[in-house]
C-alpha positions as CSV (number, residue, x, y, z in Angstrom):
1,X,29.6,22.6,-22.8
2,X,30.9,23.2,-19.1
3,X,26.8,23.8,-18.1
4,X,25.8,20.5,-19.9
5,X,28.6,18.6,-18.3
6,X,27.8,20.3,-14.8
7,X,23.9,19.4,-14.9
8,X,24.8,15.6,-16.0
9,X,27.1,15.5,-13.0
10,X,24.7,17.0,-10.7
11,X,23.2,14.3,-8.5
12,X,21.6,16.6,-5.7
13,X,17.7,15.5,-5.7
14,X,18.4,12.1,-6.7
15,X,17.6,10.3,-3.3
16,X,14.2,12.2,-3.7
17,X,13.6,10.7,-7.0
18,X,14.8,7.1,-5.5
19,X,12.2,7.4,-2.9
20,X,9.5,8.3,-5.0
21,X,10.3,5.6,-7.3
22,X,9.6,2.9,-4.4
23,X,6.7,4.5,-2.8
24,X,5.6,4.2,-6.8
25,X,6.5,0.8,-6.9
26,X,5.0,-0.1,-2.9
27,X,1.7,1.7,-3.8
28,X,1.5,-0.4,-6.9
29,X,2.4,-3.6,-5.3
30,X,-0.5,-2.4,-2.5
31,X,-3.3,-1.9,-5.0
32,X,-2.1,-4.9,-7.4
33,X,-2.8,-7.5,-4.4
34,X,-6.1,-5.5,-3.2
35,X,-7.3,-6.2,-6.7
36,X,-5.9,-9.8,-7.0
37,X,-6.8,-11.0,-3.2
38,X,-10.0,-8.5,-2.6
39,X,-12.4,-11.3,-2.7
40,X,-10.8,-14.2,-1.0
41,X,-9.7,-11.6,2.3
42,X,-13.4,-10.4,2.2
43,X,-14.8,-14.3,1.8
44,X,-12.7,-15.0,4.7
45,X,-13.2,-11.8,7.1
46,X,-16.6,-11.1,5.6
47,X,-20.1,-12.7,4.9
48,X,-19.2,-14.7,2.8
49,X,-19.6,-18.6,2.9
50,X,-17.0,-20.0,4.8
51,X,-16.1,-16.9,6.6
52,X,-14.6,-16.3,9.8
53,X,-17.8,-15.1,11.0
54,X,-20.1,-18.2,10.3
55,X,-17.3,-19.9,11.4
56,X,-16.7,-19.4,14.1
57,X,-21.0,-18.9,14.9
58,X,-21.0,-22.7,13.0
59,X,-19.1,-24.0,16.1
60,X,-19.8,-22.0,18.9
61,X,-23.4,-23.7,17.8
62,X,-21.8,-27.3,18.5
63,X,-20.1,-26.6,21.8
64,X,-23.5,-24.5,23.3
C-alpha cells in the first residue's frame, strides 16, 4: 500500500508531460489552420487571382 501511495505522490516527470501536452496542442493548432487557411495564404502569396504577385504587376502596369 506504501508503494501505491508513493507512486500516486510522485510528481517527478510531470513538467515533461506538461510540455508535451502543449507542443501536442501547438502542433495541432499549426496544422489545423494550415488546413483551414492553405488556400486563401496561397491565393494571396501565390498565383492565384488576386494575388500579391499580379498585384502588384497589375499596378506597376499603371504607373509605367
Amino acid at each position: 500500500m506504501a508503494k501505491l501511495h508513493a507512486f500516486i505522490t510522485d510528481e517527478t516527470g510531470a513538467t515533461a508531460i506538461e510540455y508535451g501536452l502543449l507542443a501536442g496542442l501547438i502542433a495541432v493548432a499549426l496544422i489545423s489552420s494550415f488546413v483551414v487557411f492553405g488556400d486563401a495564404l496561397f491565393n494571396l502569396m501565390g498565383y492565384g487571382a488576386g494575388g500579391a504577385a499580379n498585384v502588384i504587376g497589375s499596378q506597376a502596369a499603371k504607373l509605367g
